[in-house]
N, C-alpha and C positions, 0 to 999 in steps of 0.2 A: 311508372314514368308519368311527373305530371309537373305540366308549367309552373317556376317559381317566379314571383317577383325580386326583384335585385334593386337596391334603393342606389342609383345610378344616375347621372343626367347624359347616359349615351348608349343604355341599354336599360328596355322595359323588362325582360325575365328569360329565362334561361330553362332546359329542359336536359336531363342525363337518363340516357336510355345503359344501363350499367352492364349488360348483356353484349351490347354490342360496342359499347365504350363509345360512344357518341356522346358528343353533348352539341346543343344548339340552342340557338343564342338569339333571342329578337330584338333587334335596334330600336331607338326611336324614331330613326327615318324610314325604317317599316323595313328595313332588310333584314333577312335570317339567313345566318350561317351555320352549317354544321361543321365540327371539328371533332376528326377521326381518332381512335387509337388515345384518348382520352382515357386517364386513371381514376379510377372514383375518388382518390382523394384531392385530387386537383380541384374535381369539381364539385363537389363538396366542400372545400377551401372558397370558390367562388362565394360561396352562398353566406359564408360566414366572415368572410374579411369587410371589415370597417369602409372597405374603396375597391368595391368591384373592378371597377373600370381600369383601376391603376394594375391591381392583379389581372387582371383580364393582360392586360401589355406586356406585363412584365413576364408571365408563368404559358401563356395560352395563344396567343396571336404571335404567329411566323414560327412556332415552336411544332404544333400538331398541323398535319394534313388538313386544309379548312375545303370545303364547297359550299358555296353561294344556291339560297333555295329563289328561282325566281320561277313564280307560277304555279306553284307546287312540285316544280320540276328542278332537279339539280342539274349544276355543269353537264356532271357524268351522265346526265339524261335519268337520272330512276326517279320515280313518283316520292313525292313526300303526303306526309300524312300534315294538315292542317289543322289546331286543335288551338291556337294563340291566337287571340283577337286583339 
């Protein structure tokens, strides 16, 4: 599992933990989300489509379970690991 860049003007990169189906996502306004239950080829498709962002709306936002990472800490309270600068 290791930070990708995503050529975006509303996300810096993107991270798919394929075990757990996670994938998480760091904005340019420095917020990170995690979205649950995540297919690998979804995100995998992230990483390859010409318009992140427009995929990202279309396939991934409002569709998978999302939690917001503020602090290292999620909604649901569990620790997040920090590794994107």
């Amino acid at each position: 599992m290791a930070w990708r860049a995503l050529q975006s003007n509303h996300m810096l990169g993107a991270e798919y933990d394929e075990e757990l189906g996670i994938l998480s996502i760091r904005f340019v306004n420095g917020a990170l989300y995690r979205y649950a239950q995540v297919p690998a080829t979804v995100a995998d498709s992230l990483f390859q489509v010409p318009s992140p962002g427009t995929y990202f709306h279309d396939k991934i936002k409002g569709v998978y379970p999302e939690s917001k990472v503020v602090d290292g800490v999620t909604k649901r309270g569990r620790r997040s690991v920090r590794r994107f600068k």
